[in-house]
C-alpha positions in Angstrom: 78.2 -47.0 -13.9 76.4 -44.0 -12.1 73.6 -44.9 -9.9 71.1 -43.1 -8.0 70.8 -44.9 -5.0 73.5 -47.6 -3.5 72.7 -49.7 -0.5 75.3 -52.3 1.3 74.8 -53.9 4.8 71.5 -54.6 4.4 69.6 -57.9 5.4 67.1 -58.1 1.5 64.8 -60.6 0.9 64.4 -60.5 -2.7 62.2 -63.1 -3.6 63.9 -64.3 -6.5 63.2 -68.1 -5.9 66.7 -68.6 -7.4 68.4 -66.2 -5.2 66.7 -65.3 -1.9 69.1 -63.3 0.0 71.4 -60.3 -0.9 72.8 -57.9 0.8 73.7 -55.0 -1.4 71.6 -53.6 -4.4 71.8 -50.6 -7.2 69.1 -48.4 -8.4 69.2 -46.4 -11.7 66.7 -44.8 -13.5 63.6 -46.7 -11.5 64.9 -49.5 -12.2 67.4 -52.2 -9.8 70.7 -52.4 -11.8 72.4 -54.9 -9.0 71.6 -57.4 -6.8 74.2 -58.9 -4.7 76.6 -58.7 -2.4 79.0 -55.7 -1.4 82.1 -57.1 -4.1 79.5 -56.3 -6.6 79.4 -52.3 -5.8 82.9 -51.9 -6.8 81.5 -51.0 -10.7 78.9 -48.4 -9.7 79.7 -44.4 -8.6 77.4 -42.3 -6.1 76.5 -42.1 -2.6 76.7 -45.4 -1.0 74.0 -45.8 1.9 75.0 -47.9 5.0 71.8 -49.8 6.1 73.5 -51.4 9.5 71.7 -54.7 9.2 68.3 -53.9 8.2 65.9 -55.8 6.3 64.8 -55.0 2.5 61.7 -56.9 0.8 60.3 -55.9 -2.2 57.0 -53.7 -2.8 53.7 -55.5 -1.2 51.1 -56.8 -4.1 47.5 -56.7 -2.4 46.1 -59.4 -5.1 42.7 -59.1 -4.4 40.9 -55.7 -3.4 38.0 -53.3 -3.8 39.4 -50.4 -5.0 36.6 -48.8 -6.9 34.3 -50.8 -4.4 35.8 -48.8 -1.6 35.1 -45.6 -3.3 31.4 -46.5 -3.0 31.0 -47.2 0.3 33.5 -43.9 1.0 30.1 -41.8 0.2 27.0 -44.5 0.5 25.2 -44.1 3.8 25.4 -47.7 5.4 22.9 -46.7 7.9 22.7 -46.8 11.6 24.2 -49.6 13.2 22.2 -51.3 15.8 21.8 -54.9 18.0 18.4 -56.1 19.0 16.5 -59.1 20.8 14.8 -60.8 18.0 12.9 -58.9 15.1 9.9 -57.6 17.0 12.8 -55.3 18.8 14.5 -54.4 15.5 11.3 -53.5 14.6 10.5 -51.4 17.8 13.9 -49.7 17.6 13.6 -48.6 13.9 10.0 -47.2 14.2 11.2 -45.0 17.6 14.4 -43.9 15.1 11.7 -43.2 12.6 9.4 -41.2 14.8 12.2 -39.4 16.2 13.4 -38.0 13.1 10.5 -37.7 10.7 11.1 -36.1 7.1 13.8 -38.3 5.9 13.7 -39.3 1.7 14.9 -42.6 2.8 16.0 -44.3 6.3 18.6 -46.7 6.6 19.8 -49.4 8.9 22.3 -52.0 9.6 21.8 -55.3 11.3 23.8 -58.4 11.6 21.2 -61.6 10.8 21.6 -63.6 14.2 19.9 -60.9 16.2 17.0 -61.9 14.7 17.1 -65.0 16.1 16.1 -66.9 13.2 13.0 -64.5 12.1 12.9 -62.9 8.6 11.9 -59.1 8.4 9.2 -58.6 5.8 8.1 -56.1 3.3 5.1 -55.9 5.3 6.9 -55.2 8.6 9.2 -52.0 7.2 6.4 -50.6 5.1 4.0 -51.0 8.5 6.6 -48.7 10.5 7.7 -46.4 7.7 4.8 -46.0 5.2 6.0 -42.8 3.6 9.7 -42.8 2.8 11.8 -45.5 1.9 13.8 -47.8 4.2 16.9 -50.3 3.9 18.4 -52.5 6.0 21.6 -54.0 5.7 22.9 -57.0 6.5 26.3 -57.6 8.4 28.0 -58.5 5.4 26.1 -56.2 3.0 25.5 -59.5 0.7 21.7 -59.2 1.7 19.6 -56.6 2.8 15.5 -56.0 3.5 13.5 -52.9 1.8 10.3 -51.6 2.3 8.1 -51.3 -0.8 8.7 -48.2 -1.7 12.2 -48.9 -2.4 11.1 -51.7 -4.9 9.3 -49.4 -6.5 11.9 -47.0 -6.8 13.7 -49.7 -9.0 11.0 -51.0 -10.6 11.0 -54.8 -9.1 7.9 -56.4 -9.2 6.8 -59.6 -8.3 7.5 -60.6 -11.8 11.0 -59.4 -12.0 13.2 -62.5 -12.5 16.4 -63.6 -9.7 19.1 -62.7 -11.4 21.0 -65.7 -10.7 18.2 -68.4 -9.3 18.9 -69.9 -6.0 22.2 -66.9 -5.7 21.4 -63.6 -6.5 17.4 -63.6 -6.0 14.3 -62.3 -4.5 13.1 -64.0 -1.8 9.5 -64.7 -2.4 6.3 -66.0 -0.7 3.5 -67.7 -2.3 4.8 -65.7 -5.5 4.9 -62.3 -3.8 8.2 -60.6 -2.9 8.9 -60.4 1.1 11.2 -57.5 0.8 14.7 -59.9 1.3 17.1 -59.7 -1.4 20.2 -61.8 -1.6 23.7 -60.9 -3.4 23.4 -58.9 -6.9 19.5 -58.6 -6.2 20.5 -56.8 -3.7 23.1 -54.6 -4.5 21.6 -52.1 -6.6 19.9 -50.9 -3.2 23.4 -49.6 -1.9 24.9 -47.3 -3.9 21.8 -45.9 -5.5 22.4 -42.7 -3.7 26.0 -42.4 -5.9 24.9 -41.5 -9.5 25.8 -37.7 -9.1 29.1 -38.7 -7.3 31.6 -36.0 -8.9 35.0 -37.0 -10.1 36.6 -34.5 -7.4 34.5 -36.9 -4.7 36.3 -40.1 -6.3 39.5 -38.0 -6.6 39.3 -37.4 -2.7 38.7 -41.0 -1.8 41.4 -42.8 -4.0 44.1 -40.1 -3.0 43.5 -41.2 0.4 43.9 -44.9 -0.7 47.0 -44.0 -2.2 48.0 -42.3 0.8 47.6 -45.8 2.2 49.5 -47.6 0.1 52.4 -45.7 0.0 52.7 -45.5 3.4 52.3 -49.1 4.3 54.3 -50.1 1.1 51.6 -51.8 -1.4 52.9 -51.2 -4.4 50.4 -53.3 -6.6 47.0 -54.6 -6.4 44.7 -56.3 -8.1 41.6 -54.1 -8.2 38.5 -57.1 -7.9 35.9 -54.9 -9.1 32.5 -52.5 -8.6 29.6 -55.5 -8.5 26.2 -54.8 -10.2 27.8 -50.9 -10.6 30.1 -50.8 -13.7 29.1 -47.7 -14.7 30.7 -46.3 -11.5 33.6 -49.0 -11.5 34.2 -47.2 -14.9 34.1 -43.7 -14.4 36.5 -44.5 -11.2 38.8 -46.1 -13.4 38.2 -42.2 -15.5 39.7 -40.5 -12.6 42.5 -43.1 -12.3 43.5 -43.1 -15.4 43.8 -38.9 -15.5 45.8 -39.2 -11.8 48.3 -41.8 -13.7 48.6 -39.2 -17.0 49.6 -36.3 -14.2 52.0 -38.6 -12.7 49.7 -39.0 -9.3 49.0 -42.5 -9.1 52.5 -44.2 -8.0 50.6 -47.4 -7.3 50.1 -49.5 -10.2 46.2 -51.1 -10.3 45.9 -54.3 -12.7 41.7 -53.9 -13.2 39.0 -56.0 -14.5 34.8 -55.8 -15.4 32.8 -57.1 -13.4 30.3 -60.4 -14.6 27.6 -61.4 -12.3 24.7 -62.0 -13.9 24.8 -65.2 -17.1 22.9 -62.9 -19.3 25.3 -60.4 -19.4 27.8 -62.9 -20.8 28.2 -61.4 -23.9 28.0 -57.7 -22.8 30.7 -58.5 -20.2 33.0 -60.3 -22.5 32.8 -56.9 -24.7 32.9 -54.6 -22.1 35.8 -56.3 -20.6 38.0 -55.5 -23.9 36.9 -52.2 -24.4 38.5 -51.6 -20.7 41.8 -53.6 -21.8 41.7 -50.9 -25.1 40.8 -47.6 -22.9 42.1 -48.1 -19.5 46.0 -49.1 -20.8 48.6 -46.2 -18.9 51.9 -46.9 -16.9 49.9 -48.1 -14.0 46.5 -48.6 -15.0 45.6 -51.7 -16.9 42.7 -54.2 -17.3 43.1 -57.4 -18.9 41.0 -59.7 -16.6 37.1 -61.1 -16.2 36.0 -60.9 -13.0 32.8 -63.3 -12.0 31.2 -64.0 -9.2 30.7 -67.5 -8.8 28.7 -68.2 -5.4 28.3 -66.0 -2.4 29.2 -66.1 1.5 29.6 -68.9 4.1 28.1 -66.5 6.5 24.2 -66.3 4.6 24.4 -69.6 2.9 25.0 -68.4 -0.4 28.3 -70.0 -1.1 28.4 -73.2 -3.0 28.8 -76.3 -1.5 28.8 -80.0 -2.7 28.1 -81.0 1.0 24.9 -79.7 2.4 24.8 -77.3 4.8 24.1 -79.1 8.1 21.2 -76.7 9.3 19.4 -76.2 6.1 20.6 -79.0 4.2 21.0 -76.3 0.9 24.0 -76.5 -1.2 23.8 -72.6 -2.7 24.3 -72.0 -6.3 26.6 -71.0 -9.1 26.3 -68.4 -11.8 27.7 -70.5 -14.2 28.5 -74.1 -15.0 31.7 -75.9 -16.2 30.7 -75.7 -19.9 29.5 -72.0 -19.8 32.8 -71.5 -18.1 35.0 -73.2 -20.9 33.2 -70.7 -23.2 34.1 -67.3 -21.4 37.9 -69.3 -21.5 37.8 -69.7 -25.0 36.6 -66.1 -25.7 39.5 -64.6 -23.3 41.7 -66.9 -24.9 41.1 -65.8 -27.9 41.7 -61.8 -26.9 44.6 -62.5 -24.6 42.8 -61.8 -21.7 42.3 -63.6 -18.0 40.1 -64.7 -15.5 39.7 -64.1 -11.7 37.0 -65.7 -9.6 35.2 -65.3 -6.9 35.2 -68.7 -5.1 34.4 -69.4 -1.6 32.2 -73.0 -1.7 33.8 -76.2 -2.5 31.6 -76.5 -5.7 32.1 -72.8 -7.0 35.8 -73.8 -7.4 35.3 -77.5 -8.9 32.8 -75.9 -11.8 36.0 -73.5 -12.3 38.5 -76.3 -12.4 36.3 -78.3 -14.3 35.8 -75.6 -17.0 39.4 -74.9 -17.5 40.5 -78.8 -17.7 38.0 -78.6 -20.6 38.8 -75.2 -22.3 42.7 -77.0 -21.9 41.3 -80.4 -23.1 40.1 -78.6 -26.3 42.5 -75.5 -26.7 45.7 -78.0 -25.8 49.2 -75.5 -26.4 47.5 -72.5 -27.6 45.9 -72.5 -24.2 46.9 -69.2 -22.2 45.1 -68.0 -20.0 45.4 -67.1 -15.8 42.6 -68.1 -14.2 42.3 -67.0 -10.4 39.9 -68.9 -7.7 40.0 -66.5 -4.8 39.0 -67.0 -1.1 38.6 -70.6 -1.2 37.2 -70.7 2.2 36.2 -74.4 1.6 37.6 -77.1 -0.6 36.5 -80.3 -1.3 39.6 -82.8 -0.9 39.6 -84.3 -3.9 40.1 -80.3 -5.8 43.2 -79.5 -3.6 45.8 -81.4 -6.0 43.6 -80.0 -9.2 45.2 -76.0 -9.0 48.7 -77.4 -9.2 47.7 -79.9 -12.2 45.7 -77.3 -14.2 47.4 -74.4 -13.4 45.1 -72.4 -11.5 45.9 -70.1 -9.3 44.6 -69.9 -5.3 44.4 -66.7 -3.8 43.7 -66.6 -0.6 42.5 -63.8 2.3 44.4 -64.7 5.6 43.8 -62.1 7.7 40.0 -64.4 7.4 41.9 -67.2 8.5 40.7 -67.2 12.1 37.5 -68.7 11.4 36.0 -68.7 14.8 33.3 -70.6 16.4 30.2 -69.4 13.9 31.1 -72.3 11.1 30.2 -75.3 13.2 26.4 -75.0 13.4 26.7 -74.7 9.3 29.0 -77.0 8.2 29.9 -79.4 11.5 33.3 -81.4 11.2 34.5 -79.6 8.0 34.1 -75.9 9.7 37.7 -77.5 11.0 39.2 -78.3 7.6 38.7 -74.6 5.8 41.4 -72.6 4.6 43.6 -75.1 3.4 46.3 -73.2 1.8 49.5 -74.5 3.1 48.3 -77.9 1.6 47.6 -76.0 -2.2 51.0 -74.3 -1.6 52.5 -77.3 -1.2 50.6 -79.3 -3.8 53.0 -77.1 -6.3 50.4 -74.3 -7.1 51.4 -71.0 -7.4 49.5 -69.6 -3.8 48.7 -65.6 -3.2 47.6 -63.3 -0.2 45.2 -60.9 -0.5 43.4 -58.6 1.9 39.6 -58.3 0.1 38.5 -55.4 1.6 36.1 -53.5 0.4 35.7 -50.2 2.5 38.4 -48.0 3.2 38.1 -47.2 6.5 41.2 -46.4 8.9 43.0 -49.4 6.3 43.5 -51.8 9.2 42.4 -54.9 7.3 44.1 -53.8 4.5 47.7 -54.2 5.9 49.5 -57.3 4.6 50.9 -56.9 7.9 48.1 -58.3 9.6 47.7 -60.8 6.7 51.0 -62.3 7.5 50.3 -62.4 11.1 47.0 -64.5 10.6 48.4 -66.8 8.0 51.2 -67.9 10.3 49.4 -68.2 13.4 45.8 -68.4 12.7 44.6 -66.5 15.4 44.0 -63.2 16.3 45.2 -62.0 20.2 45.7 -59.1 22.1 49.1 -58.5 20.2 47.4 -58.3 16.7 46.1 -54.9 15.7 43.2 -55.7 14.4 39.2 -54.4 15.1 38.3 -55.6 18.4 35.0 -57.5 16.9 37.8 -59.9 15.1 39.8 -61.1 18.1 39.2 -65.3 18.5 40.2 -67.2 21.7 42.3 -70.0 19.9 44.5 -70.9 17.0 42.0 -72.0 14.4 42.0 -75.6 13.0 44.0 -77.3 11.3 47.2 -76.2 12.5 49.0 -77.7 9.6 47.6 -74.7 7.6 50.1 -72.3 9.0 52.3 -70.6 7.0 55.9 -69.1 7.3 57.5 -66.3 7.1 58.8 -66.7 3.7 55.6 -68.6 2.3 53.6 -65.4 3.0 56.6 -63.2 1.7 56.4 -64.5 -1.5 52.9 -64.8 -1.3 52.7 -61.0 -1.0 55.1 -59.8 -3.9 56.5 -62.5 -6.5 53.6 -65.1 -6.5 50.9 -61.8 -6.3 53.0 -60.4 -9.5 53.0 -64.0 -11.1 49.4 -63.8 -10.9 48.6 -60.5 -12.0 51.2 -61.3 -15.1 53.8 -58.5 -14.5 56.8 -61.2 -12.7 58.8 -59.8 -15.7 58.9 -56.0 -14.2 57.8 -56.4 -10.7 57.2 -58.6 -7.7 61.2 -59.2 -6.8 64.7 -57.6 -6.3 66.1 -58.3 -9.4 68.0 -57.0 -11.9 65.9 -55.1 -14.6 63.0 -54.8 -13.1 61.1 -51.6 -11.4 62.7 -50.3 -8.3 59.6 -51.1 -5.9 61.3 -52.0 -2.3 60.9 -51.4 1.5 63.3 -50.8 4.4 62.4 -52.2 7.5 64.1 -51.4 11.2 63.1 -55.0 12.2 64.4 -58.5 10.7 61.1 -59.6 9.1 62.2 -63.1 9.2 63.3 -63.1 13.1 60.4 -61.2 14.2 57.9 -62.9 16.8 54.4 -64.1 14.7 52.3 -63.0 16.9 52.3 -59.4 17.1 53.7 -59.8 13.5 51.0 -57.2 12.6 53.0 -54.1 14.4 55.4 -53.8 11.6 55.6 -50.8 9.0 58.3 -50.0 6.7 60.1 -47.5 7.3 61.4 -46.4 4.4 59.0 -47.1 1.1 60.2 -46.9 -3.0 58.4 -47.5 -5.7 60.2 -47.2 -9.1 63.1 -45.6 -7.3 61.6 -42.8 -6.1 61.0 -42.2 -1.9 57.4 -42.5 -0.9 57.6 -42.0 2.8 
């Protein structure tokens, strides 16, 4: 047979569980047409490429990113980052800002929570120093933020507005009035409110440099986790994706989803997320996954716990219960579709696992859905054998898996049993990376690279390239949660393609399926852990064809 490309001498890590290690493979057409050893080439004709020894993997899958998400923040104004000494500083610095640049429509801030010291800013406060414009401030994690009135009024959010999800996604309130501090999807909508005019050259700009990304750093599939509170943008970036894919520009293929947040938009979300699978179907664009978002973050209190938190004593929220959550099962079920969750307290991942052991319960064979719990920052020990029994699948962000000191003062003794993925993995469930970021950036924390690195050594040193604010002085607890080489190999491309439902076409070095694979100068499974970070293919193919 003719081929198009011929490799022998190489070191390949296939991740084909059955077969793991070859050392000579054949591409035709896009696709691999042998996977072996030299003896093997003897039935194939063309220019046979010498590797001298080095390593082969297959293409990267990123199973859980912001795509669409990134495009946002590519053009929203985040504000002016600052530090202060408690709130009546913040407040001192943003009214000098304000004074020394009068005129603005609105003024915008960012400001990590602890420098208040435990002090709220109010309504009262930002409207006091900045009467006549608007004005938002961010939190660290942009899962909370504080407005001024004016920017309430903008949006039409009165003191009779309802939380969209009570105790989650809500306005905080005093005596009955708002105070001007939102929390998750309450306060989204004050982000990207600047973006409706955003043109599709804008969105073409921003995901061509993504793409730039990818190719060079080898990610040949992601799962894209969605636009939060801003489907109507989420949508018409998926538009521009969709026409890139149709002109052959969009190598990378992007398994999508809608985006459920809110419980009254059950319905609406379960249509919406159809009419994506029907209009959003091309080579490498396709959407046939739910997204919700079950709880919030560690960091503001929002994720769900069954354990209090040890300062508050608060256990968050849910957007859903177990039987709400058997419904939306049923329904996807029923259209052939899946679920991905956002997880990261203990009790937002039992409700999941307890909705789909009763959606199996009642559906028995002619169950069929993927359901995803990512992040999993905290597990309650009795859940961590439940994945492997039900079939759910963990997907897990690594390059998180540092933890640092700042979980002790909320959750004491257990801030040293989080990120328990070695024990899922090993539990039997099917276990995948993913890097959750949500602004592109210079693409640092997008790297599997660096994911690798942080799930083997759980740390982050002077040898990790990383951003400076992430570096931690230890290994992070428990240091039975480290994972190999291998683990996070197949973590990264078969288990990742498992979960995204495409293990039939991509995700290995296998015979059949699409020629997605990346030539390395350095052994990936010799190479020291830490520092791990450093590597880069240098060579990158996806469906045959030379990206690099």
């Amino acid at each position: 047979m003719k081929a198009d490309q011929i490799i022998k001498n190489a070191k390949i890590f296939t991740s084909n569980k059955n077969h793991l290690h070859a050392t000579a493979l054949a591409v035709k057409d896009g696709k691999f047409v042998y996977v072996g050893d030299e003896a093997g080439l003897a039935d194939f004709e063309g220019e046979v490429t010498d590797l001298g020894g080095k390593f082969i993997m297959p293409g990267l899958i990123d199973s859980h990113v912001h795509v669409t998400t990134g495009v946002g923040f590519e053009y929203a104004d985040l504000g002016l980052r600052f530090e202060c000494d408690g709130k009546q500083d913040a407040l001192n610095f943003m009214a000098k800002f304000i004074k020394e640049n009068p005129g603005q429509e609105r003024y915008r801030f960012f400001l990590e929570r602890k420098y208040l010291k435990g002090e709220d800013l109010t309504m009262d406060d930002l409207d006091a120093i900045c009467p006549d414009a608007e004005i938002v401030v961010l939190e660290g994690e942009v899962h909370s933020n504080w407005a001024n009135s004016k920017v309430y009024e903008l949006h039409g959010i009165t003191d009779e507005t309802p939380d969209p999800v009570p105790g989650l996604a809500y306005y905080v309130r005093k005596d009955g009035h708002l105070t001007g501090n939102s929390f998750e999807s309450a306060s989204w909508v004050f982000v990207f409110d600047s973006l409706k005019n955003l043109s599709d050259e804008q969105i073409e700009a921003a995901v061509t440099r993504w793409i730039d990304y990818c190719k060079k750093d080898g990610v040949s599939c992601v799962f894209d986790a969605g636009f939060p509170m801003h489907n109507w943008l989420h949508e018409k970036i998926y538009a521009v994706l969709r026409k890139l894919d149709k002109e052959g520009r969009l190598p990378v293929y992007i398994d999508g989803c809608y985006v459920l947040t809110i419980p009254t938009l059950m319905e609406e979300a379960l249509d919406e997320v159809k009419r994506f699978h029907r209009e959003f179907n091309t080579e490498h664009l396709k959407v046939h996954t739910l997204k919700i978002f079950m709880d919030g973050t560690l960091k503001i209190e929002t994720a769900a716990q069954i354990t209090p938190y040890v300062d508050t004593g608060a256990t968050g929220a849910t957007a859903f219960n177990a039987e709400q959550i058997a419904l939306i099962l049923k329904e996807l079920n029923e259209a052939g579709l899946d679920l991905h969750v956002h997880t990261v307290g203990e009790r937002a991942s039992h409700i999941i696992l307890d909705g789909v052991e009763m959606a199996r319960k009642e559906l028995g064979d002619d169950y069929h859905v993927r359901v995803t719990c990512a992040h999993l920052e905290i597990q309650d020990d009795a859940d961590l054998s439940r994945f492997a029994k039900l079939g759910v699948f963990a997907n897990f962000t690594p390059w998180w898996h540092t933890g640092g000191d700042f979980f002790a003062p909320i959750l004491g003794d257990r801030a040293d049993k989080m990120y328990r993925c070695k024990t899922i993995w090993d539990s039997g469930a099917l276990v995948a990376w993913s890097s959750d970021n949500v602004v592109y950036g210079d693409f640092t924390t997008w790297r599997p690279c660096l994911g690798m690195e942080i799930g083997m050594t759980r740390w982050i040193n002077e040898k990790t390239v990383a951003p400076e604010y992430n570096q931690t002085a230890h290994e992070y607890p428990p240091a039975d949660e480290k994972m190999s080489i291998e683990e996070m190999l197949l973590g990264y491309t078969i288990n990742g393609a498992i979960q995204l439902g495409i293990e039939d076409t991509r995700g290995s070095i296998e015979v059949g399926k699409a020629a997605d694979f990346l030539v390395y100068d350095n052994d990936l499974l010799t190479q020291e852990h830490e520092g791990f970070s450093r590597n880069k293919p240098t060579e990158v193919y996806f469906g045959g064809k030379k990206m690099n």
